[in-house]
C-alpha positions in Angstrom: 140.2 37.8 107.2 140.7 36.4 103.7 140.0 39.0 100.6 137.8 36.2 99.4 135.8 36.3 102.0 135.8 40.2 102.1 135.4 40.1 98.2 132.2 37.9 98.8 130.2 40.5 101.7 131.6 43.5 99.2 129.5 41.5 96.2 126.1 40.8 98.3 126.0 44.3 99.8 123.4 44.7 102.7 119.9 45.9 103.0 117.4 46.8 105.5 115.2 43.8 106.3 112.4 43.2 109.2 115.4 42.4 111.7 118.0 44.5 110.7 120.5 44.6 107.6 120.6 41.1 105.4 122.8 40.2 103.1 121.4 40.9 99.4 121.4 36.7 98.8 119.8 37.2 95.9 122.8 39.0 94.0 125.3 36.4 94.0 124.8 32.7 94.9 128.8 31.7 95.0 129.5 34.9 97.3 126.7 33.7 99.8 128.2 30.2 99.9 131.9 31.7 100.4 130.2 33.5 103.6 128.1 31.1 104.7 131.2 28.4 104.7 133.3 30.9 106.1 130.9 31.8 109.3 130.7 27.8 109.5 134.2 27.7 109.7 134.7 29.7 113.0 131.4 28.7 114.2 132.6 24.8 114.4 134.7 25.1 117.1 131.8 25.6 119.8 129.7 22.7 118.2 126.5 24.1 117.8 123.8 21.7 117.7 121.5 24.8 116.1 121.8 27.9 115.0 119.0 30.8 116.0 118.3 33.4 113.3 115.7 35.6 112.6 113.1 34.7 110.0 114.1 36.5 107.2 114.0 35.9 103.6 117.8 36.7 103.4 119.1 35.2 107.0 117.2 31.8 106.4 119.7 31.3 103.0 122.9 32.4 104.4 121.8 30.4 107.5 121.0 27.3 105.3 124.5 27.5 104.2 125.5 27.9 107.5 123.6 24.7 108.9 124.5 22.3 106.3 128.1 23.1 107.0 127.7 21.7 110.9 125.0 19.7 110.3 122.4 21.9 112.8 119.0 22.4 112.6 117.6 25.8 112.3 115.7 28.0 114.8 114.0 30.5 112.8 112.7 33.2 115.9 109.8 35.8 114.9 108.5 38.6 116.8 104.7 39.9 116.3 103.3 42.5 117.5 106.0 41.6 120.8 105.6 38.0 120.9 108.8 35.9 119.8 108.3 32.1 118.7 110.7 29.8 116.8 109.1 28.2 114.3 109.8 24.5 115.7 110.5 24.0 119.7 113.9 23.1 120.4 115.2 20.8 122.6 116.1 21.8 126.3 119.6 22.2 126.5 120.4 22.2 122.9 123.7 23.8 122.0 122.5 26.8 119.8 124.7 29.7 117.7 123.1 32.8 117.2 123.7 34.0 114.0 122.8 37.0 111.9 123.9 39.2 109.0 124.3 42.1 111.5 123.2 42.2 115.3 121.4 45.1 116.7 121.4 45.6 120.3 117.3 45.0 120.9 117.4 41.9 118.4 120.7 40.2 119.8 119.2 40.9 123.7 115.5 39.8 122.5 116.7 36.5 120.4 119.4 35.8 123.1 116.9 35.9 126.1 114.1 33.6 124.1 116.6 31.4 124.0 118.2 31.0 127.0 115.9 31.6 129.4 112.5 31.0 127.6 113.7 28.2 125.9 116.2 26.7 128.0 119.0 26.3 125.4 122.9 26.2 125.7 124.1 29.5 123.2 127.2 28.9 122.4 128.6 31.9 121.0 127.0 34.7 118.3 128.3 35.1 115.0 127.9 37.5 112.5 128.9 38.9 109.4 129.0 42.3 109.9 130.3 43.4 113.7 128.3 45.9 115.7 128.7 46.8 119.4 125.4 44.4 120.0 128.1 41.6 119.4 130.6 42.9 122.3 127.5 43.3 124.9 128.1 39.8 126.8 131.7 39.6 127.2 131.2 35.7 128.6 129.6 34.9 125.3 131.8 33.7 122.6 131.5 36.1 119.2 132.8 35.8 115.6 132.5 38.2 113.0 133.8 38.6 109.1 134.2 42.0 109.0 137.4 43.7 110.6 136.0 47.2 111.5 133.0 47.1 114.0 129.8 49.5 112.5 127.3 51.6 113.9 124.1 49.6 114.1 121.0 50.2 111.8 117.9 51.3 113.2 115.9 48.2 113.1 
């Protein structure tokens, strides 16, 4: 992966969040466009229609980025107290990428599930910027990651 691009994740650093580790968005606004353009980038060649993140302060602007790029709407997916819901209802069969800072393995299976067989949406393929084994959990599902070493997951 470009140094740019590994330059830019190094700048933002992570945090913990609600859903696992977001980007720190609020450090560096060229760095999140760099990633966000990048992710966009690989993402493109599987046509999302949407992209499915978790509503997080920190996912929804690197997802923003990630949208405009392909010209998808947004799924932002919450879970309280056990209950998921996007914050708009999709349409049936909508081609959706997953996206996230960093999957773990309850958030990808949850979010991926909601989608696909609560929702009855097309995913596409997962994307993220960090990899973690969550990403390598459904070998017929396309993944793309930014980060060359795959991580241990956070607790989340």
């Amino acid at each position: 992966m470009d140094n740019v691009i590994h330059a830019a994740i190094d700048s933002l650093g992570t945090s913990p969040d609600s859903y696992g580790p977001t980007l720190d968005t609020a450090r560096d606004t060229a760095a999140v466009e760099t990633v966000g353009t990048a992710l966009a980038e690989e993402l493109d060649r599987y046509r999302p229609e949407a992209l499915a993140v978790w509503n997080s302060g920190d996912e929804m602007v690197l997802a923003h980025i990630v949208a405009r790029e392909l010209h998808a709407d947004l799924l932002y997916a919450s879970d309280v107290a056990g209950i998921l819901a996007f914050g708009r209802r999709p349409r049936p069969r909508q081609r959706v990428a997953m996206l996230a800072t960093s999957w773990t393995s309850r958030r990808f299976a949850s979010l991926h599930a909601f989608a696909a067989r609560t929702h009855d949406l097309d995913v596409v393929a997962a994307a993220a910027v960090i990899d973690t084994p969550a990403l390598h959990t459904d070998d017929a599902l396309p993944t793309i990651h930014l980060t060359a070493a795959t991580r241990q997951e956070d607790a989340s």
